[in-house]
VOTOR-901221 format. One record per residue: residue number from 0; residue in one letter; x, y, z of N, C-alpha, C in turn. Coordinates in steps of 0.02 Angstrom, whole numbers, plus 50000, padded with zeros to 5 digits. Example, Ala and Ser with C-alpha at 12.3 -4.5 7.8 and 13.67 -1.06 7.14 Angstrom:
<nodes>
0/A/50660/49716/50390/50615/49775/50390/50660/49835/50390;
1/S/50642/49888/50354/50684/49947/50357/50645/50002/50394;
</nodes>
This chain:
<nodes>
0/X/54336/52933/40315/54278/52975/40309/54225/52952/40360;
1/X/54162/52938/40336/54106/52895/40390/54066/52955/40424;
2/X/54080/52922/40488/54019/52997/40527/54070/53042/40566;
3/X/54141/53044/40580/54173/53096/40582/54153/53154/40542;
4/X/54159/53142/40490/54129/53208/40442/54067/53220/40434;
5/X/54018/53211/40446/53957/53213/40469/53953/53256/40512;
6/X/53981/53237/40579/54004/53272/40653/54014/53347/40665;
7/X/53994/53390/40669/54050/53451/40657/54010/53478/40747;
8/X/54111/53503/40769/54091/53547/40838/54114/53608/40812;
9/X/54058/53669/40832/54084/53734/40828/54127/53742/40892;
10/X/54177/53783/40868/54219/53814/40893/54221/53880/40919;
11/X/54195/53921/40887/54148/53976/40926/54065/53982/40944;
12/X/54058/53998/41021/54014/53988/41048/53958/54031/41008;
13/X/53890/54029/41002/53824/54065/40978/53811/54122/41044;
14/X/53813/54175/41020/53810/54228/41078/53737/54270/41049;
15/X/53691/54258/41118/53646/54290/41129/53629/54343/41164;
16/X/53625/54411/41150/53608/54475/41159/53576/54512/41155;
17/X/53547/54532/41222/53480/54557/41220/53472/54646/41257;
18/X/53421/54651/41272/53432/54727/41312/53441/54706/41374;
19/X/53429/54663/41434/53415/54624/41477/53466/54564/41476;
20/X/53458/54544/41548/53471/54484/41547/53417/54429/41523;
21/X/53350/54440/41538/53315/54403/41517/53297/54409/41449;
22/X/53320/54468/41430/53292/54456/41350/53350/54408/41312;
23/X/53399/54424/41330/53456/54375/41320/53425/54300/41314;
24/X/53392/54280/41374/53376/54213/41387/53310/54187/41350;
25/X/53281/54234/41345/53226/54242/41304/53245/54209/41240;
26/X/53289/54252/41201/53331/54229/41136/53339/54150/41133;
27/X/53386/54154/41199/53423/54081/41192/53387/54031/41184;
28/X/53316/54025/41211/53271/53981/41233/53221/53966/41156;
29/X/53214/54027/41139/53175/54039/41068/53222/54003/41008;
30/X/53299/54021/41023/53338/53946/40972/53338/53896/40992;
31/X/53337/53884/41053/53332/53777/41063/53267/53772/41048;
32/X/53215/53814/41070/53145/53796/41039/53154/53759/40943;
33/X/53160/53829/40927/53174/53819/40831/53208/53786/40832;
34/X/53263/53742/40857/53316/53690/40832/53333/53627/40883;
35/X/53270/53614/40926/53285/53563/40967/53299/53501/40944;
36/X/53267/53490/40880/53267/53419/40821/53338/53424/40825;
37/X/53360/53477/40772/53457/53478/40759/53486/53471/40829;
38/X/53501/53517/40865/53527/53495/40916/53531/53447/40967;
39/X/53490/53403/40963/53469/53335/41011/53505/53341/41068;
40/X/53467/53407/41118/53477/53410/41181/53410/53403/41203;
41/X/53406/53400/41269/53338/53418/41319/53357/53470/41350;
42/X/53310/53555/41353/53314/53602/41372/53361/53612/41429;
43/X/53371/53554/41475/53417/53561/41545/53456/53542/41497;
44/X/53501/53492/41434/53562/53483/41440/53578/53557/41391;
45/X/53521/53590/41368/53541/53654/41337/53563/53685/41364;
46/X/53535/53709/41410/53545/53772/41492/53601/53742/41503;
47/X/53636/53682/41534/53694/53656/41558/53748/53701/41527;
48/X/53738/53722/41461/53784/53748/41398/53800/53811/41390;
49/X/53745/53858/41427/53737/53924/41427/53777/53959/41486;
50/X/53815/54027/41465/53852/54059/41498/53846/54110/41507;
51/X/53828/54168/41567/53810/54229/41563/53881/54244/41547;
52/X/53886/54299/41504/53950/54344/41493/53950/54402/41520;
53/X/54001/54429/41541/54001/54458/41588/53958/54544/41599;
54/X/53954/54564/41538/53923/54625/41517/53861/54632/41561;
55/X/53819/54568/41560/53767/54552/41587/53687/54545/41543;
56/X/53717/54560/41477/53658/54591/41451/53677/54497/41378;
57/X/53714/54467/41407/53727/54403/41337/53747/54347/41354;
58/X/53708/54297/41330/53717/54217/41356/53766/54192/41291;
59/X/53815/54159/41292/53846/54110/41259/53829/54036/41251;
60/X/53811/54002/41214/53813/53934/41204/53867/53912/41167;
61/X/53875/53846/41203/53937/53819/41192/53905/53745/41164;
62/X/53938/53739/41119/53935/53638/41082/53937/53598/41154;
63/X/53990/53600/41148/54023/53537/41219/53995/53576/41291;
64/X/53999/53524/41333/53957/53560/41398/54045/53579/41426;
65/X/54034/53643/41493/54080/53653/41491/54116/53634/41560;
66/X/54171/53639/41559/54197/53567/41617/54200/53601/41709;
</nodes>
């Protein structure tokens, strides 16, 4: 048991969707704001995480940065 279970990686990414690309980013930015405590990133290792999809109009965040 210990902090393995504690631990949890999502497996599907948080997809942000907006009318825009920027409203998209807008979004994204407004959840690391509300959850920067939980997530214990710094806004660049957030962004590092974020993925335009291809539509153009939705950012993906991903747990793990991506390789």
């Amino acid at each position: 048991m210990g902090n393995q279970d504690k631990i949890q990686t999502r497996k599907e990414p948080i997809t942000f969707t907006g009318r825009t690309r920027s409203d998209a980013k807008r979004k994204a930015l407004n959840y690391w704001y509300m959850n920067q405590t939980s997530l214990a990133l710094s806004i660049r290792e957030f962004s590092a995480r974020l993925v335009l999809l291809p539509d153009g109009k939705s950012i993906a965040f991903y747990d793990s940065p991506s390789a």
